[in-house]
C-alpha positions as CSV (number, residue, x, y, z in Angstrom):
1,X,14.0,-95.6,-15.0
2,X,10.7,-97.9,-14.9
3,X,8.8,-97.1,-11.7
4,X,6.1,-99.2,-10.4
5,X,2.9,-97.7,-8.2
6,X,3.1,-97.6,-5.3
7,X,1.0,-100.0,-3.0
8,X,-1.4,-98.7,0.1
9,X,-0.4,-98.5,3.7
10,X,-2.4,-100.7,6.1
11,X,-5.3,-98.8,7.0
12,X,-5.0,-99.2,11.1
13,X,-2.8,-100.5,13.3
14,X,0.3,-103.0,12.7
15,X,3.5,-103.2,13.5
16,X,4.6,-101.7,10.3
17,X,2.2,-98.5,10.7
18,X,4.3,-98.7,14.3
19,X,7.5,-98.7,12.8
20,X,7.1,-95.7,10.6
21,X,5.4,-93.7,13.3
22,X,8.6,-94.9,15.8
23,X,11.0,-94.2,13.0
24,X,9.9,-90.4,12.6
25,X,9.4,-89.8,16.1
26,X,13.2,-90.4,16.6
27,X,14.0,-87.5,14.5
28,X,10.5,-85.4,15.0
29,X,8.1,-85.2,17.5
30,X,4.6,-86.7,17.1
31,X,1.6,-85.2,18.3
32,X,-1.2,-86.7,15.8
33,X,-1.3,-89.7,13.0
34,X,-3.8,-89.8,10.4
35,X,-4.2,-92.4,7.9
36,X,-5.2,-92.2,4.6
37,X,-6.0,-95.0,1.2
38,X,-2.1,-94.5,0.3
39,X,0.2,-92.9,2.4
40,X,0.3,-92.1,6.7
41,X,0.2,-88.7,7.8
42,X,2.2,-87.1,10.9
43,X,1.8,-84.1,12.4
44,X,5.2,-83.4,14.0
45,X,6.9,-80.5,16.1
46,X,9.9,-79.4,13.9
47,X,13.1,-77.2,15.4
48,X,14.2,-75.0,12.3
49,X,17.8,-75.4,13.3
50,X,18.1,-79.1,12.8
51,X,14.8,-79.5,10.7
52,X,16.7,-79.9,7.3
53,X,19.1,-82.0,8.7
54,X,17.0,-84.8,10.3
55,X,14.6,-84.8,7.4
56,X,17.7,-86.1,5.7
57,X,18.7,-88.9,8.0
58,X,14.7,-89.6,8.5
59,X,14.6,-90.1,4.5
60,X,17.9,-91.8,4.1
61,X,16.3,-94.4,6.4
62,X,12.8,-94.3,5.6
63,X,14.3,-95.3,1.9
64,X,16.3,-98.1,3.5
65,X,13.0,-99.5,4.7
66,X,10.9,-98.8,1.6
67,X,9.0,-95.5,2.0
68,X,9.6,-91.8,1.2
69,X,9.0,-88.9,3.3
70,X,7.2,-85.9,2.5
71,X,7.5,-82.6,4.6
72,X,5.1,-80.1,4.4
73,X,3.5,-77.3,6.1
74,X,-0.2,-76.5,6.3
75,X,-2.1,-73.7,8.0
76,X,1.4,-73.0,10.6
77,X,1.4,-77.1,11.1
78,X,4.3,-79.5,10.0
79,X,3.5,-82.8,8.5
80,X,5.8,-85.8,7.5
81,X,3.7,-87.6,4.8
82,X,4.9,-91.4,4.3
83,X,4.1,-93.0,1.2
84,X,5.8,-96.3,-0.4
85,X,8.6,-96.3,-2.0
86,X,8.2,-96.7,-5.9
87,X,9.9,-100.0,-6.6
88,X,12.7,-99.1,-9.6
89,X,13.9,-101.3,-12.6
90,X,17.0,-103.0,-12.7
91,X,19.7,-100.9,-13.9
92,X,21.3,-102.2,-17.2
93,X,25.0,-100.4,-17.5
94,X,25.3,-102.3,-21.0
95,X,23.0,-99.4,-22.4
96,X,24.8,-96.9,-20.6
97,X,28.4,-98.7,-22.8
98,X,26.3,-99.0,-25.9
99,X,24.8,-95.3,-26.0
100,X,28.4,-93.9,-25.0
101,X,30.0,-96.0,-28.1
102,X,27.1,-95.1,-30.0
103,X,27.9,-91.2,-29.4
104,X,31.8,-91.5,-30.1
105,X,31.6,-93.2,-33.0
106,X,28.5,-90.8,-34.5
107,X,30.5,-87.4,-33.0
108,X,33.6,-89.1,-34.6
109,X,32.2,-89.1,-38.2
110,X,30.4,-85.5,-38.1
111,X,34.1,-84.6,-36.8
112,X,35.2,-85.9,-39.7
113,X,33.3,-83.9,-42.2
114,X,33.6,-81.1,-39.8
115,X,37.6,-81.8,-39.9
116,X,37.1,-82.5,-43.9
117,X,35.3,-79.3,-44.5
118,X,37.7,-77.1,-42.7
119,X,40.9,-78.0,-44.5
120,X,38.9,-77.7,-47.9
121,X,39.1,-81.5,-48.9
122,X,37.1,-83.5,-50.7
123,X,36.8,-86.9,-49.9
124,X,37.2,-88.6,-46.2
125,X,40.1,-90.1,-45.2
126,X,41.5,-91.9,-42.2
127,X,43.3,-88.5,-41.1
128,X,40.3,-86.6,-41.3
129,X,38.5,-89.3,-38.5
130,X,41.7,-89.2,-36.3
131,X,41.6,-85.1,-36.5
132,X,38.0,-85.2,-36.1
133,X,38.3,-87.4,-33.0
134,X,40.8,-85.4,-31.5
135,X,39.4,-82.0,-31.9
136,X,35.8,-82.6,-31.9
137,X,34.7,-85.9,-30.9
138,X,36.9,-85.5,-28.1
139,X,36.1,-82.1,-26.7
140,X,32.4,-82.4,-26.8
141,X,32.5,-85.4,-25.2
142,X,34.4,-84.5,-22.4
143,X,32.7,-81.6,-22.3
144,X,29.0,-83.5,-21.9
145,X,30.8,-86.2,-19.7
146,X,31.9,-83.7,-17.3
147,X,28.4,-82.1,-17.7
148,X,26.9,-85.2,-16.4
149,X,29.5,-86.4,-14.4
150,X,29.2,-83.8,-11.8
151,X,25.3,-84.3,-11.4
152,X,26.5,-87.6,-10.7
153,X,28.9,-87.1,-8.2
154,X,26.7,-84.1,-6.4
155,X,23.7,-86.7,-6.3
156,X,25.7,-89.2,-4.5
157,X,27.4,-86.5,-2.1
158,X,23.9,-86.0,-1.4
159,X,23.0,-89.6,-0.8
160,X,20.9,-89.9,-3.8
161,X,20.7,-92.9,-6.3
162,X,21.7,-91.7,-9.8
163,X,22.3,-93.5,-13.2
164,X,25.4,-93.4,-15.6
165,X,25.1,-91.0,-18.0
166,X,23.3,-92.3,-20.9
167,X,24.4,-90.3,-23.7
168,X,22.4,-90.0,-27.2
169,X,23.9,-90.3,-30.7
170,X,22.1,-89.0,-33.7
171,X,23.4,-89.5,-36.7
172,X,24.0,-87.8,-40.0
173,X,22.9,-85.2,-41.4
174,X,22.6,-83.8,-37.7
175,X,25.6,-81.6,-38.2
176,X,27.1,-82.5,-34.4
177,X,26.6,-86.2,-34.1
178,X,24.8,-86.2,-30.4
179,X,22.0,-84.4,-29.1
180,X,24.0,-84.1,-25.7
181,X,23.3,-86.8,-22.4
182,X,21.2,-87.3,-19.3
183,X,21.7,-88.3,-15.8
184,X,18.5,-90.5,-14.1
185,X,17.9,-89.7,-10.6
186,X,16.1,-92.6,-9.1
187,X,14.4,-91.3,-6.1
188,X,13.0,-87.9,-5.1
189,X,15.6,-84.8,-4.7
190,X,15.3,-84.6,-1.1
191,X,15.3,-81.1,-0.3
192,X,15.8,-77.3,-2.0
193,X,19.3,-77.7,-1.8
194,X,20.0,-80.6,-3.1
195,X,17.9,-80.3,-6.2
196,X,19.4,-76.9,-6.8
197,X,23.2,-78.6,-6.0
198,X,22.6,-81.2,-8.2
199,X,20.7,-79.6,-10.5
200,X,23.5,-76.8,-11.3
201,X,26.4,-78.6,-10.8
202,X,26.3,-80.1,-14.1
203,X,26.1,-76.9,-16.1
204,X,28.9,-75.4,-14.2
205,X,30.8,-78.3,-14.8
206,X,30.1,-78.3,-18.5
207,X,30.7,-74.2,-18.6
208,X,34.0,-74.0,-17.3
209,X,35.2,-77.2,-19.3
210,X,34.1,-75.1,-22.3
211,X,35.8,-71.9,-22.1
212,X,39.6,-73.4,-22.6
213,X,38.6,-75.7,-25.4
214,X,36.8,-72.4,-26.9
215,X,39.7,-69.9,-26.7
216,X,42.4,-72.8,-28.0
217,X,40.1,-73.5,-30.5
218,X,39.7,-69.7,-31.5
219,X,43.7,-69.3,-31.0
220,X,44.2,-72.3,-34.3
221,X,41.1,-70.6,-36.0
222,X,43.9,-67.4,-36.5
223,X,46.0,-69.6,-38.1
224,X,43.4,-71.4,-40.6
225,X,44.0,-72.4,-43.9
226,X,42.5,-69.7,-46.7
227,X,40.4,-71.7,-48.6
228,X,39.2,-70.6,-52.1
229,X,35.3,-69.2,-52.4
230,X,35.0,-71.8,-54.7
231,X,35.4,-74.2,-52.4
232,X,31.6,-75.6,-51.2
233,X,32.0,-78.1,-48.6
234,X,30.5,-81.5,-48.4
235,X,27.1,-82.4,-48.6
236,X,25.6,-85.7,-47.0
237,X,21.8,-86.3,-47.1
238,X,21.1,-82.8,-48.3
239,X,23.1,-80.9,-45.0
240,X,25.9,-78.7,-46.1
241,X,28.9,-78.3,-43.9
242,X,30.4,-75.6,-45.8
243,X,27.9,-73.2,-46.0
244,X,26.5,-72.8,-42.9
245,X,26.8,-69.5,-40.1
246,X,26.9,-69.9,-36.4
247,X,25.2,-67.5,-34.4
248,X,27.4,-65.5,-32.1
249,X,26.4,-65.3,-28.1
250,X,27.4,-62.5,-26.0
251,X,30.1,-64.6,-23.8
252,X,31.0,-66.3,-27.2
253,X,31.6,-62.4,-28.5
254,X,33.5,-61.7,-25.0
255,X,36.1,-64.8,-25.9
256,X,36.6,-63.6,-29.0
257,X,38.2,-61.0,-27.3
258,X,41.2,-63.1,-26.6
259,X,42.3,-63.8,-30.2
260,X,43.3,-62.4,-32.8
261,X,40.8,-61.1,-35.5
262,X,40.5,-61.8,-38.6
263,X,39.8,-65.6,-38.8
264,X,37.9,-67.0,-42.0
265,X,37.1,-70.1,-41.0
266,X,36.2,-71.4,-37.8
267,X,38.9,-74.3,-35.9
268,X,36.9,-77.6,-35.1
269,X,38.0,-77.5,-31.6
270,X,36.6,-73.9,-31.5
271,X,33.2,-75.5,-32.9
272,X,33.4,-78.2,-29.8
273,X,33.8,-75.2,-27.5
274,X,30.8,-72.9,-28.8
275,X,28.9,-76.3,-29.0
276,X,29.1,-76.5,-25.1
277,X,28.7,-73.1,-24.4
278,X,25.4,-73.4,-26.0
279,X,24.2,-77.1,-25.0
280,X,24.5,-75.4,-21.2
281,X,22.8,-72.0,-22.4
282,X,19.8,-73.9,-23.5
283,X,20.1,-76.6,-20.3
284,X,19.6,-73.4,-18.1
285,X,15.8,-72.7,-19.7
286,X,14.0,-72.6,-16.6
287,X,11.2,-75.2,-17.7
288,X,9.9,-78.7,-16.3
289,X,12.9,-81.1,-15.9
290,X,15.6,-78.9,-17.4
291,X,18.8,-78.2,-15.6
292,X,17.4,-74.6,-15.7
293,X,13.9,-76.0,-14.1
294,X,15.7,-77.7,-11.1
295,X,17.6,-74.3,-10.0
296,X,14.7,-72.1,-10.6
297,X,12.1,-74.5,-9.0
298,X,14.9,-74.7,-5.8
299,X,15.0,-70.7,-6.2
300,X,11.5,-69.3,-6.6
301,X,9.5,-72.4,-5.2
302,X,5.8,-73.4,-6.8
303,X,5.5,-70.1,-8.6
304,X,8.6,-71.2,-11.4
305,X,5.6,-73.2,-13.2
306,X,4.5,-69.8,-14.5
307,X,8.3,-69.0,-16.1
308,X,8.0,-72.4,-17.7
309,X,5.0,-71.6,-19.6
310,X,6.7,-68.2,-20.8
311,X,9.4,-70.3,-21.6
312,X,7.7,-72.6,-24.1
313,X,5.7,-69.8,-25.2
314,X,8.8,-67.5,-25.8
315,X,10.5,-71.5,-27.7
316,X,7.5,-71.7,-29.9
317,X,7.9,-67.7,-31.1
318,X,11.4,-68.0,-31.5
319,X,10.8,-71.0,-33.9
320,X,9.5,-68.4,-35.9
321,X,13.0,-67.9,-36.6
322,X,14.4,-71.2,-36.6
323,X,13.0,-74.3,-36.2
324,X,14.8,-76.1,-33.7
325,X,13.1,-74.3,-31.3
326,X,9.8,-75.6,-32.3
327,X,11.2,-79.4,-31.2
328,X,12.8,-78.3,-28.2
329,X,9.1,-76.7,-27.2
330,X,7.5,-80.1,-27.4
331,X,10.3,-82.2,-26.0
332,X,9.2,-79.7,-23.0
333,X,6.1,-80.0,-22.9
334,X,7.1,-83.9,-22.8
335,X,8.9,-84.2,-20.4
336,X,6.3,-82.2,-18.0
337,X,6.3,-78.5,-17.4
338,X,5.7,-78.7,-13.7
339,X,8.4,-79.9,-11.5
340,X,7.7,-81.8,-8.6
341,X,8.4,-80.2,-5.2
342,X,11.1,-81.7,-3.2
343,X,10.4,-84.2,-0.6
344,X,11.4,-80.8,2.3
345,X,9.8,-77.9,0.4
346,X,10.3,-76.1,3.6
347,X,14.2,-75.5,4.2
348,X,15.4,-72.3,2.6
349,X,18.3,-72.0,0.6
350,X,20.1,-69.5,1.6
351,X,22.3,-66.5,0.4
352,X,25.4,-67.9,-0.8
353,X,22.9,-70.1,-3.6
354,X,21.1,-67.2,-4.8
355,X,24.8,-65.8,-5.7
356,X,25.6,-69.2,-8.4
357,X,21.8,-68.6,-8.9
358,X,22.3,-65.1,-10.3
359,X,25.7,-66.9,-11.7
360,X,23.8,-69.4,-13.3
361,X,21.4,-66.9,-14.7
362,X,24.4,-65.0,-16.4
363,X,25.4,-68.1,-17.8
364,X,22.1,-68.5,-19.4
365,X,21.7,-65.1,-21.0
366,X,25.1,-64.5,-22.0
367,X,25.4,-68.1,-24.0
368,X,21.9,-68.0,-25.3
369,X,21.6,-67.4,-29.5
370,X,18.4,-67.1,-30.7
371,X,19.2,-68.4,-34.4
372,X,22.2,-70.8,-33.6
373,X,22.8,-72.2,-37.4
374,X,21.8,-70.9,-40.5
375,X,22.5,-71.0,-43.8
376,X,23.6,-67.7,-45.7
377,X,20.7,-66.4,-47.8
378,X,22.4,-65.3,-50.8
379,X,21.9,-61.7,-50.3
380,X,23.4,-59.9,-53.5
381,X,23.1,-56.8,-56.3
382,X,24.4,-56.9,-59.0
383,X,24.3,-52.9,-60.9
384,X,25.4,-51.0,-63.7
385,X,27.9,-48.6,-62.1
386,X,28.9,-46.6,-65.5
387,X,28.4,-46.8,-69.3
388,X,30.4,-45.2,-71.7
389,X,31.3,-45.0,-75.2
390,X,35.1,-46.0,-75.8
391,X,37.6,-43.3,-77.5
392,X,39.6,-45.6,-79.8
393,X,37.5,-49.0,-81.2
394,X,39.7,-51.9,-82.4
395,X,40.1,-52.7,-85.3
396,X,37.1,-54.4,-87.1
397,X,34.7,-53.3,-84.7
398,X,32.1,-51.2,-86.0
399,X,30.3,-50.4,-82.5
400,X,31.8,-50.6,-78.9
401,X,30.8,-49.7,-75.2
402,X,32.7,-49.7,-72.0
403,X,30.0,-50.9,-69.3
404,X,31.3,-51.0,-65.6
405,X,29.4,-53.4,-63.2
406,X,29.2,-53.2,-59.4
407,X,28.8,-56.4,-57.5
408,X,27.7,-56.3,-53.8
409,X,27.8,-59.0,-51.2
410,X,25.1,-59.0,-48.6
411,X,26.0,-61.9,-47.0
412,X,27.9,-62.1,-43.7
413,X,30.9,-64.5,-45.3
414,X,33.1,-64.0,-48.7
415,X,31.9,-65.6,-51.7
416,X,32.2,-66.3,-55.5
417,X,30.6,-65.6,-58.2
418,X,30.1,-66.2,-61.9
419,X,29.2,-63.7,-64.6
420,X,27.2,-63.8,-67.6
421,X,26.2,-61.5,-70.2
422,X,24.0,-61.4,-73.6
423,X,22.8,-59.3,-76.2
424,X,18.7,-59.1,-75.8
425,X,17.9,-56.5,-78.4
426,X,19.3,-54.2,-80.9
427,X,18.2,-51.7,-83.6
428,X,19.9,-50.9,-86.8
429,X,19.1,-47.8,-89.1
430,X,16.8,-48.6,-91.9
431,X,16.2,-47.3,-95.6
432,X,14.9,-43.4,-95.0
433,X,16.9,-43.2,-92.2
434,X,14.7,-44.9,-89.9
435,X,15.2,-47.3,-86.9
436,X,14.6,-50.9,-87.4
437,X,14.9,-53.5,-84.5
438,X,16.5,-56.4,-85.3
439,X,14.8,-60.1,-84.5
440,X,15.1,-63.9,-84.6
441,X,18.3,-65.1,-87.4
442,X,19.3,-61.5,-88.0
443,X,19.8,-60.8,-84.5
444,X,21.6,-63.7,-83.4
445,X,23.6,-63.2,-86.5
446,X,24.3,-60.0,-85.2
447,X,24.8,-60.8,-82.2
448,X,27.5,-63.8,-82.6
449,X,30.3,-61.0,-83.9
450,X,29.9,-59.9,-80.6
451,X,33.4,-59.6,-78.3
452,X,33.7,-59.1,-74.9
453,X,36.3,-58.0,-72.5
454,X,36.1,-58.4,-68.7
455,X,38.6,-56.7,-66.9
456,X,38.5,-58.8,-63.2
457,X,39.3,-57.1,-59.6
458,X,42.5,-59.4,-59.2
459,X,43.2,-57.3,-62.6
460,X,42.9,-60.7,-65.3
461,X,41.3,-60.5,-68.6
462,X,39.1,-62.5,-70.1
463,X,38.1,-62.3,-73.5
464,X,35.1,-63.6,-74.8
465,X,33.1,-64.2,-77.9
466,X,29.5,-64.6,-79.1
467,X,25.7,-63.3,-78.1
468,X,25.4,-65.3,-74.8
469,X,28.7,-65.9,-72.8
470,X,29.8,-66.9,-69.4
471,X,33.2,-66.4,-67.2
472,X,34.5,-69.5,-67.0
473,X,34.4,-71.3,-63.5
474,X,38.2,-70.8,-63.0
475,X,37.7,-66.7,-63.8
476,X,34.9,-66.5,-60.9
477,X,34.7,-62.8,-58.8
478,X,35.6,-63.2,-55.0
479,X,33.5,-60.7,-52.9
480,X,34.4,-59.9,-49.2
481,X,31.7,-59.9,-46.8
482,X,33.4,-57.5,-44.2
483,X,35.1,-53.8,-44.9
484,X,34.7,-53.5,-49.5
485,X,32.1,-56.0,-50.2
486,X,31.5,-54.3,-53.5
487,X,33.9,-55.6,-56.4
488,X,33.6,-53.6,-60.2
489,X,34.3,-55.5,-63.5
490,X,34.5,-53.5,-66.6
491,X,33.3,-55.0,-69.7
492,X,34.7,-53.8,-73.1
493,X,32.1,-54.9,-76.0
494,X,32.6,-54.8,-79.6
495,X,30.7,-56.0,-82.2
496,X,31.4,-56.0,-86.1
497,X,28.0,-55.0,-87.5
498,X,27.2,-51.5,-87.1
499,X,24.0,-50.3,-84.7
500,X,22.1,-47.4,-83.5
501,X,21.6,-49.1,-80.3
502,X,22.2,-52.7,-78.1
503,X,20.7,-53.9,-74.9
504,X,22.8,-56.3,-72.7
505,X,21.4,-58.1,-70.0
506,X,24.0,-59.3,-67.1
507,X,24.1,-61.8,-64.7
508,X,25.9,-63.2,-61.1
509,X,25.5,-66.4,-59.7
510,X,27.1,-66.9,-56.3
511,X,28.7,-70.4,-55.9
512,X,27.6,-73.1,-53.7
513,X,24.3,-70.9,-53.8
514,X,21.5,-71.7,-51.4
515,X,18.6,-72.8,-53.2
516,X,15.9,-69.7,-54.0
517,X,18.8,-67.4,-53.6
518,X,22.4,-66.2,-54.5
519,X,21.5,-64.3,-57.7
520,X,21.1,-61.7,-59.7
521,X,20.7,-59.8,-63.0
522,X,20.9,-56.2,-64.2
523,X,20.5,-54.8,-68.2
524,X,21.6,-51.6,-70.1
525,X,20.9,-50.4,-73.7
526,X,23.7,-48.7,-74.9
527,X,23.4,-46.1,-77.4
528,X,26.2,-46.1,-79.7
C-alpha cells in the first residue's frame, strides 16, 4: 500500500477544526482543545462501559471524513488525538490475479517433482503435474488462502479496509514453490481487539485447515510405494528432492499418532499438511508485523517490543543450525520490530481472548522445528568384524582368508551402498628364510591372481577378480536406518601366489551421497 504524509491541521479556528471538535463531542465529552503543527488534541470525559464502542463509531466516521483518531491516556486524562488521514494508492486487483497465477503455477511444478520423487520416477510427465496439483499445489493453497482469507473477512467484520491476498511464488530450486501470502490492512487496527481478532484469525484458520490434509496425507504415506535405496531423486539447480529430512514438530509427532507406522516415504499431500502446520508455527513468532506480533502486542501491550528483540536474537542463534533462520531474522528486522499501538490502546481485552491467546501460543510451540529441512549427513562405519583363516582352500589357491565386515548406518533413513576392496601390501618369504615385501610390477602381479567372494545380507554372491575390485552397482548393500542398521558381508579371498602375509584395504560409498560425506574405509593384514 503507498501511503502519502499526512498534511497539517489549520492552526486556529475554522470550520473544519469545528467540525472535528463537534464530531468527537457527539461521542465524548470535551472539556479542552489544543492544537498542535500536525494533528488537534481533545481532552475528553470517557465512560468505560461504552468507551470502546464509541471510539469505533467516532473512527468509522472520522475516516469517512479524512482523519484518524487516536485515544490515549496521560497522567489519569483521556485524549482523542486527530490527525489526517494518510491518503492510500489505488488498489490494482490485477496484481493480486497475477501473483495468485504466479503461485499455482510455481507450487504446481515443485508438486511435480515432489509427486515425481515420491513414486521413484525419472523424468516429468503430464501425470506427475496433475498429481502434483491435486495433492500439493492444491492443499497448500487452500491452506494459505484460507489463512488469508479469514484476516480478510475479520478485518471487514471489523470495518477495516483490507487487500486481497497477494500471494508470493518463488521458484525453483525453493523446494515448495511459494514463500506463503499477505493480507494489506489499509488503515490503523482500531482497537486491542480487533488487532488481536484479525490478527489471529488467520493462523487459526490456516491451523485447522491443516490438520485433515495432514492426517489423510499420513493415512496414503502407509500405503507408499517401496522404492529402492538406489533410487536418488531429482535434482534441479543443485536442490535434491530425494534426499532431504523433514524435521518433526511436537503436534506433527502427536498426528502421527493416528496412522499407522512404518511409512518410508512421506505422501505429498502429507508434505502440504506439515507445510502449513509450520508456515502458521513460524507466523505466530511474536515479532514486529507478524501474525505472532499482532496477538502478543494486543496481549501484553508496549512491553511485547522486548519479546521481539529475543525473538530475532533467539532467529539469528538458531541460524547457527540452519540458515533460513538467518533470512527470516532480517526480513524482521525489515519489516519493523515495533508494532504500532492501536488507534484505542486503552480498551482491555478480556478473558475469553487470553484463552485463544494461550491457544495460540500452543499452536506456536507445538508446530515450531528448529531445523525444518536437512539433508542427511552421511553418517557411516564401516569395520572389520572377524578375520579368519578358512579350513578347506580351493583348489589353485595357495593362500585364503575369510574377512567379515560390519557396515553401520548413522543416518536417520535406509540407504545403499557400494563396496570396494584391494590388496595394499604383501610380504613373501625370501632366500634364508626371511621376509621380503613385495612392491611396484611384483605386487600387482601378485595381486591380479587375487579372487574374491562377497557373501551379501540378501544372501547373493558375487565373485570377483583382480587387486582392486568393486560390487557392481546392481550388487549394492541396503542398510536400515531404524531397529538393525548394521549389515555384515563376508568376503572369501584367495590368491594363487603363496605369502606370509596381505593387507586389504575396504571401502563403502553410500549412494546419492551428500557431498563431504557418505563414506568410509577400514584395512586388515591377514596373516596367512
Amino acid at each position: 500500500m503507498s501511503v502519502g504524509a499526512p498534511g497539517p491541521l489549520p492552526s486556529s479556528g475554522g470550520s473544519e477544526l469545528e467540525r472535528i471538535r463537534a464530531t468527537v463531542a457527539a461521542y465524548f465529552p470535551v472539556y479542552e482543545t489544543r492544537v498542535g503543527p500536525q494533528s488537534l488534541l481533545l481532552a475528553v470525559h470517557a465512560d468505560r462501559a461504552t468507551l470502546s464502542e464509541n471510539f469505533d463509531k467516532l473512527r468509522q466516521e472520522l475516516w469517512g471524513l479524512g482523519y484518524v483518531p487516536l485515544l490515549r491516556r496521560e497522567s489519569g486524562e483521556d485524549f482523542v488525538e486527530v490527525i489526517r488521514r494518510p491518503k492510500a494508492g489505488r488498489s490494482r486487483l490485477w496484481i493480486n490475479a497475477a501473483l495468485l497465477a504466479g503461485t499455482f503455477a510455481t507450487t504446481v511444478f515443485a508438486g511435480a517433482l515432489i509427486w515425481l520423487t515420491y513414486v521413484g520416477g525419472t523424468t516429468l510427465a503430464t501425470t506427475d503435474f496433475l498429481n502434483g496439483a491435486l495433492y500439493f499445489a492444491g492443499p497448500v493453497m487452500t491452506i494459505l488462502g484460507l489463512h488469508e482469507f479469514a484476516h480478510y473477512v475479520m478485518a471487514r467484520r471489523r470495518h477495516l479496509d483490507a487487500s486481497l491476498p497477494y500471494f508470493i511464488p518463488v521458484p525453483p530450486p525453493f523446494l515448495f514453490g511459494t514463500l506463503g501470502a499477505f493480507v494489506s490492512i489499509r488503515e490503523p487496527f482500531p482497537d486491542k481487539k480487533a488487532l488481536f481478532d484479525i490478527g489471529a484469525a488467520g493462523p487459526l484458520a490456516g491451523f485447522a485447515a491443516s490438520i485433515p490434509i495432514a492426517l489423510v496425507g499420513l493415512f496414503l504415506s502407509a500405503h507408499a510405494p517401496v522404492l529402492p535405496a538406489s533410487y536418488c531423486g531429482p535434482t534441479l539447480l543443485g536442490q535434491s528432492y530425494g534426499n532431504l529430512l523433514l524435521g518433526y514438530s511436537l503436534f506433527w509427532g502427536f498426528l502421527s499418532l493416528f496412522v499407522p507406522l512404518g511409512f518410508v516415504s512421506l505422501h505429498p499431500l502429507a508434505l502440504a499438511g506439515w507445510v502449513g502446520i509450520f508456515v502458521t508455527a513460524i507466523n505466530l513468532l511474536p515479532a514486529g508485523q507478524l501474525d505472532g506480533g499482532h496477538i502478543f502486542r494486543a496481549l501484553f501491550g508496549e512491553r511485547t517490543r522486548f519479546v521481539s528483540y529475543g525473538v530475532v536474537i533467539l532467529l539469528f542463534g538458531l541460524g547457527l543450525f540452519y540458515t533460513g533462520w538467518l533470512f527470516f531474522a532480517i526480513l524482521i528486522l525489515f519489516l519493523g520490530l515495533r508494532h504500532p499501538p492501536p488507534l484505542n490502546d486503552i480498551t482491555p481485552l478480556g478473558g475469553p481472548r487470553y484463552v485463544v491467546g494461550a491457544a495460540v501460543l500452543a499452536i506456536l510451540i507445538s508446530g515450531f522445528v528448529v531445523i525444518p529441512l536437512a539433508v542427511p549427513p552421511g553418517s557411516m562405519g564401516l569395520s572389520v568384524s572377524t578375520e579368519y583363516l578358512p579350513g578347506t582352500l580351493p583348489a589353485g589357491a595357495a593362500v585364503g582368508a575369510d574377512i567379515v565386515l560390519a557396515l553401520d548406518n548413522g543416518d536417520p533413513v535406509p540407504h545403499g551402498y557400494l563396496l570396494g576392496a584391494s590388496v595394499t601390501n604383501v610380504s613373501v618369504r625370501g632366500a634364508n628364510n626371511s621376509t621380503v615385501f613385495l612392491t611396484g610390477s611384483q605386487l600387482q602381479q601378485w595381486a591380479a591372481n587375487s579372487t574374491w567372494n562377497w557373501t551379501l545380507p540378501n544372501g547373493s554372491v558375487v565373485e570377483l577378480f583382480g587387486g582392486s575390485v568393486t560390487l557392481p552397482s546392481s550388487s549394492f548393500v541396503t542398510v536400515n536406518a531404524t531397529g538393525n542398521h548394521t549389515e555384515r558381508i563376508l568376503v572369501a579371498f584367495t590368491n594363487r601366489g603363496s605369502a606370509i602375509t596381505a593387507s586389504f584395504a575396504f571401502s563403502a560409498n553410500q549412494l546419492c551421497a551428500p557431498s563431504g560425506g557418505g563414506n568410509a574405509g577400514t584395512s586388515i593384514t591377514a596373516r596367512f
